[in-house]
Backbone as ProteinMPNN parsed JSONL, in Angstrom:
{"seq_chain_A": "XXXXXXXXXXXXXXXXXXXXXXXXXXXXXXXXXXXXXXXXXXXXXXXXXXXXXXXXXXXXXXXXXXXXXXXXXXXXXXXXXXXXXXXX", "coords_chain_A": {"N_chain_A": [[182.724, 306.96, -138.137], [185.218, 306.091, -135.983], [187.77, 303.694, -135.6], [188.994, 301.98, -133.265], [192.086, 300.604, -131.141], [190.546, 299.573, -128.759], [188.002, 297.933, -129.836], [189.197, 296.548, -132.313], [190.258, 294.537, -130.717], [188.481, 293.383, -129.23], [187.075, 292.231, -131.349], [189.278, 290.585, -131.895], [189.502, 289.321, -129.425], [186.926, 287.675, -129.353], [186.662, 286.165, -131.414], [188.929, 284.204, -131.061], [187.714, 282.961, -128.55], [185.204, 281.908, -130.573], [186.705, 280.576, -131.718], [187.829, 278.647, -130.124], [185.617, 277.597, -128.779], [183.995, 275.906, -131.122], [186.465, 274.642, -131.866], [186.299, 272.993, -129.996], [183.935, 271.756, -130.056], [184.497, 269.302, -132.052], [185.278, 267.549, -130.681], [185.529, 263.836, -130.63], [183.158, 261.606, -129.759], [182.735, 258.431, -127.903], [181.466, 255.442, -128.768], [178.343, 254.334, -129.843], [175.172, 253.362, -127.288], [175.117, 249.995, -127.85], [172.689, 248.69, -129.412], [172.016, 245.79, -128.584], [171.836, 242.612, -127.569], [171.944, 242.119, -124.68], [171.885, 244.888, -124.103], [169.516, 245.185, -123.905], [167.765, 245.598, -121.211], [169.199, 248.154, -120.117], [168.065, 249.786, -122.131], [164.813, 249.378, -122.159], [164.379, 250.413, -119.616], [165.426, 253.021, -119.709], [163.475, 253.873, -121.506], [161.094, 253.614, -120.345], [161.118, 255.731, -118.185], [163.172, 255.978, -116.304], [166.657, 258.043, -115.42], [169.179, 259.14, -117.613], [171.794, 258.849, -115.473], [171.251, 257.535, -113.158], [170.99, 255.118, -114.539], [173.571, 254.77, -115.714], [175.446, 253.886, -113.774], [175.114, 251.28, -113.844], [176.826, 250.169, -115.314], [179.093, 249.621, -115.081], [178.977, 246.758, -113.361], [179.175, 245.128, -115.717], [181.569, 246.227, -117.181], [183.732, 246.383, -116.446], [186.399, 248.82, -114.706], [189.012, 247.649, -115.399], [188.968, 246.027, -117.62], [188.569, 248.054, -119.829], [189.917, 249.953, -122.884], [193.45, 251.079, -122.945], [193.45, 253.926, -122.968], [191.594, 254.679, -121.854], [189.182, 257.493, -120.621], [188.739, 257.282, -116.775], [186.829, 258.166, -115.301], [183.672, 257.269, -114.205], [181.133, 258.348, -116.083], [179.698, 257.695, -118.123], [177.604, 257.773, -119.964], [178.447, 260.434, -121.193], [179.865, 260.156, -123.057], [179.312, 257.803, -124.744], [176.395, 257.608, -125.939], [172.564, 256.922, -125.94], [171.535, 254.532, -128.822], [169.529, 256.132, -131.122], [165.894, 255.902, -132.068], [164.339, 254.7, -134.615]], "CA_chain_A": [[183.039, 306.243, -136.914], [186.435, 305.417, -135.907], [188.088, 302.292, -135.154], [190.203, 302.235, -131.989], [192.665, 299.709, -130.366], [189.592, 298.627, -128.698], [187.57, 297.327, -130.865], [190.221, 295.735, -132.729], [190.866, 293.985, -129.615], [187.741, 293.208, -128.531], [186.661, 291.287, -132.251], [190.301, 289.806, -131.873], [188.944, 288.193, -128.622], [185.363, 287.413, -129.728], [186.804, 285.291, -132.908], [189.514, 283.705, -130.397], [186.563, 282.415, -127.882], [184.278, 281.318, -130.972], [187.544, 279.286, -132.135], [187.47, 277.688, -129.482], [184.286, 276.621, -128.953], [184.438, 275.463, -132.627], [187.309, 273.12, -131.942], [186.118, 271.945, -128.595], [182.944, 270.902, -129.97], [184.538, 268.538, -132.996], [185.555, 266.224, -130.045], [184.776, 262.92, -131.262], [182.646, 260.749, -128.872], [182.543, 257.283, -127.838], [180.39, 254.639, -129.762], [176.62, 254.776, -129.288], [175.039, 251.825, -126.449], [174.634, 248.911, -128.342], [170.956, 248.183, -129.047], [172.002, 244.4, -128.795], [169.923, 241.564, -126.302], [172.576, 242.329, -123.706], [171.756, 246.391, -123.444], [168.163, 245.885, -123.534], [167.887, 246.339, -119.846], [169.085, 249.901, -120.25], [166.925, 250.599, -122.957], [163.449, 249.001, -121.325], [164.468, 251.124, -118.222], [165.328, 253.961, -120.1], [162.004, 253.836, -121.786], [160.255, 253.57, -118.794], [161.244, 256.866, -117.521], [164.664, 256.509, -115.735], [167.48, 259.002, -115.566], [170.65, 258.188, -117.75], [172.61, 259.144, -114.698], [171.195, 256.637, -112.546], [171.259, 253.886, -115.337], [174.968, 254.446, -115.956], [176.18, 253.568, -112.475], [175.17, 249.796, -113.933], [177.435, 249.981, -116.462], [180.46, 248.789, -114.185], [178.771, 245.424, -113.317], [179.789, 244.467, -116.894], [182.676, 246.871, -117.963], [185.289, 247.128, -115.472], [187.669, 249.707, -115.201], [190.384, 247.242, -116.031], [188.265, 245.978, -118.926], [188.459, 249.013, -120.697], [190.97, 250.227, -123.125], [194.202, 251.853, -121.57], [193.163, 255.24, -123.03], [189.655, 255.092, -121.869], [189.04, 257.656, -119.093], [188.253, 256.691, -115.567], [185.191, 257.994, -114.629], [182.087, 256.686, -114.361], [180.155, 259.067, -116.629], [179.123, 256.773, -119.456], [176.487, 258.855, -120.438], [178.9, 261.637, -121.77], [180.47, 259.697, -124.547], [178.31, 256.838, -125.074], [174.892, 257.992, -126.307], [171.611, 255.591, -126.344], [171.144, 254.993, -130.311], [168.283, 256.778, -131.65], [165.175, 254.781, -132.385], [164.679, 254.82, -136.217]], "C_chain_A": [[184.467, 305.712, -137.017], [186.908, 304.341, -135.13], [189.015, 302.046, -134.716], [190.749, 300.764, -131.82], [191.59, 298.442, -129.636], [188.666, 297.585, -129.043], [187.742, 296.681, -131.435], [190.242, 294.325, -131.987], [189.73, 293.196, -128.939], [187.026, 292.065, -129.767], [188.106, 290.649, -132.124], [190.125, 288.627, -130.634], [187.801, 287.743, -128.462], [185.952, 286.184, -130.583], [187.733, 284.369, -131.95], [188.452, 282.439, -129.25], [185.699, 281.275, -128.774], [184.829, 279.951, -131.65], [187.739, 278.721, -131.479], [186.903, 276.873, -128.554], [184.094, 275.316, -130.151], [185.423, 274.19, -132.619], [186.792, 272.522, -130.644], [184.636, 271.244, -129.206], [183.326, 269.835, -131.142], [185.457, 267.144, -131.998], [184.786, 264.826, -130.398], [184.165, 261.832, -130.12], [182.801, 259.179, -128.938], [181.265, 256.194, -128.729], [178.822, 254.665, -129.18], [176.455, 253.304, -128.407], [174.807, 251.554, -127.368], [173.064, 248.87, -128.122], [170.588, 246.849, -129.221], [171.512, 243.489, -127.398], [170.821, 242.603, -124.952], [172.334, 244.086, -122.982], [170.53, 246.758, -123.835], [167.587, 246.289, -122.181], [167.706, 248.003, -119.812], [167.797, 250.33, -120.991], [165.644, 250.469, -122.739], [163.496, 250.078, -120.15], [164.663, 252.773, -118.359], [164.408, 254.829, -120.618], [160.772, 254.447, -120.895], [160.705, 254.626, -118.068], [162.468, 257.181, -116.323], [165.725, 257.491, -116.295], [168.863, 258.39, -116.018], [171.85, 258.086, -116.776], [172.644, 258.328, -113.575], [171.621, 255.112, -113.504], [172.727, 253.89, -115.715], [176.01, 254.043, -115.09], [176.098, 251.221, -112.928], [175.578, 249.365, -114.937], [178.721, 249.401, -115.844], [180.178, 247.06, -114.065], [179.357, 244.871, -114.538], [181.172, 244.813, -117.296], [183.369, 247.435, -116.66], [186.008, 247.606, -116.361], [189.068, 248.467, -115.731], [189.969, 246.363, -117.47], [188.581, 246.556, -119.985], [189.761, 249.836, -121.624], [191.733, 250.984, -122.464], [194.062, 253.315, -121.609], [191.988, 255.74, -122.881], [189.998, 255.443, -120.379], [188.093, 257.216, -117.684], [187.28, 256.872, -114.833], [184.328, 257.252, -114.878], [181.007, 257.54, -115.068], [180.113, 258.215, -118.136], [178.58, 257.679, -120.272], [177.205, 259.755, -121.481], [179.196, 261.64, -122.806], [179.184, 258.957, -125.324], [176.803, 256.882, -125.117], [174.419, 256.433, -126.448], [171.896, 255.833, -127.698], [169.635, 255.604, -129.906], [167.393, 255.889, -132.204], [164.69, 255.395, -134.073], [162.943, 255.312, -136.311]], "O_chain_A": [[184.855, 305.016, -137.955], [186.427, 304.111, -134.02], [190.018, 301.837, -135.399], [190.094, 299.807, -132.233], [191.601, 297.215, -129.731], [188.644, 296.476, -128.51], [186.863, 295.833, -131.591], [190.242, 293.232, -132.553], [190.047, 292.361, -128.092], [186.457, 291.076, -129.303], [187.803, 289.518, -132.502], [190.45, 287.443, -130.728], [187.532, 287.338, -127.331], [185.514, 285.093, -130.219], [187.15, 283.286, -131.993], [188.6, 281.219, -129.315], [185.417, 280.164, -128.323], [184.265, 278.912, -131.992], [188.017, 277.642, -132.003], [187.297, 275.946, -127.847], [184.077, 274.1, -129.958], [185.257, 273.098, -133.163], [187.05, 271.334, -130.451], [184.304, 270.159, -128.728], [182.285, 269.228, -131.392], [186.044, 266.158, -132.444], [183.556, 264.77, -130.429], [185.063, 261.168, -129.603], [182.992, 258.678, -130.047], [180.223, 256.657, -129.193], [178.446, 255.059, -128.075], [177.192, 252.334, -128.584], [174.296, 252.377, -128.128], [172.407, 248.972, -127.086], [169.525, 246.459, -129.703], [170.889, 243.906, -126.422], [170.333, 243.61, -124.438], [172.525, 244.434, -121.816], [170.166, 247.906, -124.091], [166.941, 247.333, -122.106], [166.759, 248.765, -119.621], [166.831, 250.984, -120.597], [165.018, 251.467, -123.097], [162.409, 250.562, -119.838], [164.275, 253.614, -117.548], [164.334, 256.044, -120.433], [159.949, 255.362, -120.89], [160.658, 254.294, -116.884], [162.646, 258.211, -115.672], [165.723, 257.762, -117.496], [169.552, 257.581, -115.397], [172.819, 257.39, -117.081], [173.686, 258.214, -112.929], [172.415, 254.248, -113.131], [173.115, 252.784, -116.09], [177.182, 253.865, -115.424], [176.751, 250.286, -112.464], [175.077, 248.431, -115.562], [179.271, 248.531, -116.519], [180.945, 246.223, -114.543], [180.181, 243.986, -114.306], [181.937, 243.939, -117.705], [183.461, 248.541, -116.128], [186.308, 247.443, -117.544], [189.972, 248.823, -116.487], [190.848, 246.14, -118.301], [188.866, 245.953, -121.019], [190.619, 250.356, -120.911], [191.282, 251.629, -121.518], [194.4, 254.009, -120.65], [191.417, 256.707, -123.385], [190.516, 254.813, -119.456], [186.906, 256.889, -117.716], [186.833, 256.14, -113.95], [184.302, 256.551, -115.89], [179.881, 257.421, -114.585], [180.785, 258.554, -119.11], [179.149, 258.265, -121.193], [176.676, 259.877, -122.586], [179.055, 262.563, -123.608], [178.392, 259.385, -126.163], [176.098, 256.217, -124.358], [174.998, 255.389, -126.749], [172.373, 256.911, -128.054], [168.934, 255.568, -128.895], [167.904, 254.996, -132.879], [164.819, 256.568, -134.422], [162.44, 255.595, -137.398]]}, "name": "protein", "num_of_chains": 1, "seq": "XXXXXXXXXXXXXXXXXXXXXXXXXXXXXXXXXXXXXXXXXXXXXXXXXXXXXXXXXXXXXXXXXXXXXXXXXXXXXXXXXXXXXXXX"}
């Protein structure tokens, strides 16, 4: 079997793709919620069968945008960075 241009070309952009996947996933996330008095709320409600997507819209009441460090981005997706902890 011979081994054309193609081929070449085609594991040259396979290994390109898987590198970067590879570096996109060693993005480092935000700190986990607190499982302190103040973010039991979330976690009772979270418990109880709510969607983190609704429960993160009541993350503003406390943490305004001008709150937040100056390199912290501006959405409202909490959720994405900021994982619940894990219950032990």
């Amino acid at each position: 079997m011979k081994i054309t241009k193609i081929d070449i070309s085609l594991v040259v952009v396979a290994a390109a793709v898987l590198g970067f996947l590879f570096l996109g996933s060693e993005k480092k996330l935000g700190p986990e919620v607190p499982a302190d008095e103040e973010h039991q709320v979330f976690y009772r409600r979270l418990d109880g069968g709510e969607k983190r997507i609704a429960l993160e819209k009541q993350c503003v009441s406390c943490h305004k945008p001008g709150s937040l460090p100056a390199a912290h981005p501006h959405k409202e997706e909490c959720m994405v960075c900021h994982l619940p902890r894990q219950k032990p």
